[in-house]
MARGUFI-729623 format. One line per field, with one value per residue (C-alpha): residue in one letter; residue number from 1; x, y, z. Coordinates in nm, 4 decimals. Example, Ala and Ser with C-alpha at 12.3 -4.5 7.8 and 13.67 -1.06 7.14 Angstrom:
# residues 2
r: c(A, S) .
k: c(1, 2) .
px: c(1.2300, 1.3670) .
py: c(-0.4500, -0.1060) .
pz: c(0.7800, 0.7140) .
//
This chain:
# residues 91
r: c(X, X, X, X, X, X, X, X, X, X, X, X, X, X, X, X, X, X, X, X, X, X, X, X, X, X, X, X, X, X, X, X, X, X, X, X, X, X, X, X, X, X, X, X, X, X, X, X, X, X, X, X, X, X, X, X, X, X, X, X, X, X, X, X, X, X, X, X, X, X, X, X, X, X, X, X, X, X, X, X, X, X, X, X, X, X, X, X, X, X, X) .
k: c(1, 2, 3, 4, 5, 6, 7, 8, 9, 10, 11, 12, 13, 14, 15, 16, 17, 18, 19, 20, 21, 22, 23, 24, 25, 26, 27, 28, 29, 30, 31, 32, 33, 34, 35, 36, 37, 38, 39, 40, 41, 42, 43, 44, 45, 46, 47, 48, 49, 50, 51, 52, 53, 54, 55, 56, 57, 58, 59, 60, 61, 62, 63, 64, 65, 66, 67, 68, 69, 70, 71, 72, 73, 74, 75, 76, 77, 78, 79, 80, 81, 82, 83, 84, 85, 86, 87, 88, 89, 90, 91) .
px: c(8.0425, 8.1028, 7.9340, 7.6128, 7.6578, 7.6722, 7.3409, 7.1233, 7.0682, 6.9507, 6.7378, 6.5910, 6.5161, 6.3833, 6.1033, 6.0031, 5.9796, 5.8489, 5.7486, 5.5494, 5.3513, 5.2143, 5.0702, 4.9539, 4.8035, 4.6529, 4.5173, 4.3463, 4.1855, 4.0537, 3.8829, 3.7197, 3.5634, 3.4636, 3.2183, 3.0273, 2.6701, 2.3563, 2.3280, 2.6822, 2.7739, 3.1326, 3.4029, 3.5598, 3.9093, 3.7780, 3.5996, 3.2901, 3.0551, 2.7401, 2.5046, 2.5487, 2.2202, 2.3344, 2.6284, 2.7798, 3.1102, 3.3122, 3.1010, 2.8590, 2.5302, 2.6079, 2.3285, 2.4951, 2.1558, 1.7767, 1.7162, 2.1224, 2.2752, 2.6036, 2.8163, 3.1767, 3.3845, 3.4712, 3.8462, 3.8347, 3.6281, 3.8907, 3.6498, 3.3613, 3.1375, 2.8508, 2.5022, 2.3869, 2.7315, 2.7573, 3.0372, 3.3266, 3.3946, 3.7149, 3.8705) .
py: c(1.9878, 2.2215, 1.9724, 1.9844, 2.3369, 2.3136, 2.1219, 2.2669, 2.5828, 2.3263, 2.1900, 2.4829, 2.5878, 2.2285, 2.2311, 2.6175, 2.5473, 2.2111, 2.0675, 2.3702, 2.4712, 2.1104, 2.0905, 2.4476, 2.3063, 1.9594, 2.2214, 2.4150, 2.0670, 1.9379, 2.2340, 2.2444, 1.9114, 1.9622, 2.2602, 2.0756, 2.1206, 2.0039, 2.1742, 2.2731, 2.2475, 1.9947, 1.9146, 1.6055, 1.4900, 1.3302, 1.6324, 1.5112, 1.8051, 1.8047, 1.8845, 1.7461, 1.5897, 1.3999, 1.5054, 1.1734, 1.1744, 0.9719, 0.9691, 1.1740, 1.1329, 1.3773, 1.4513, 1.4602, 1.5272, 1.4680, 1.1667, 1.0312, 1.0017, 0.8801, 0.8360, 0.9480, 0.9785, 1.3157, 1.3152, 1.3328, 1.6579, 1.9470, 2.2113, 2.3505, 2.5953, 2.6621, 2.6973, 2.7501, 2.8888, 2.8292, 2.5857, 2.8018, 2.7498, 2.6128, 2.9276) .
pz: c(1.9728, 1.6934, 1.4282, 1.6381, 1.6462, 1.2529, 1.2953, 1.4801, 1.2465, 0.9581, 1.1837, 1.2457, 0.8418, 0.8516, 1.1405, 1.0354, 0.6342, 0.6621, 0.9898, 1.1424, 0.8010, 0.7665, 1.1682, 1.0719, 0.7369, 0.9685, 1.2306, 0.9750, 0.8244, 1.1139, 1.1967, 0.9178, 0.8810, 1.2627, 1.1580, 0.8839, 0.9133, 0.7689, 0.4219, 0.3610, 0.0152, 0.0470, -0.2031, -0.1595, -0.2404, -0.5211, -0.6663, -0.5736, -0.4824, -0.2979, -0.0444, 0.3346, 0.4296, 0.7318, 0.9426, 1.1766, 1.3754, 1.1594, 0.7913, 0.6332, 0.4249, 0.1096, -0.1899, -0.4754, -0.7170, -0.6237, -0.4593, -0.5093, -0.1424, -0.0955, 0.2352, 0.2802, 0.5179, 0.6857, 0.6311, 0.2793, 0.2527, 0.1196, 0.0984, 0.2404, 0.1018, 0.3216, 0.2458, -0.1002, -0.2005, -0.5999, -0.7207, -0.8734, -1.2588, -1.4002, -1.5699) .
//
């Protein structure tokens, strides 16, 4: 009994340092990617950037320069930056 009472406080440090940020961090994610809308500027995982021309469920149509569509799928969008927000520059 006293080893699991030895336990259970490491367990605890475990969930709240590791466990608990990442569903916070998963949360946050899908959230985003739920609220992409036509014209949002999106940075994929890649570092592609570019314009959302067609939202869909599970992919989206993204313009990447005039007349260059590509489709990718929603998961690996990191970052959204809405409309017409300006790509930051690498410092």
């Amino acid at each position: 009994m006293s080893q699991v009472l030895l336990f259970l406080p490491l367990i605890l440090i475990f969930y709240f340092l590791l466990i608990r940020p990442q569903q916070q961090r998963s949360k946050k994610h899908k959230a985003l990617i739920e609220n992409i809308k036509k014209g949002d500027t999106i940075v994929t995982s890649g570092g592609i950037v570019g314009k959302v021309t067609k939202p869909g469920d599970e992919e989206l149509t993204v313009e990447l320069a005039e007349g260059v569509r590509v489709q990718i799928i929603k998961q690996m969008v990191i970052d959204v930056r809405g409309k017409n927000q300006p790509v930051a520059a690498n410092d």
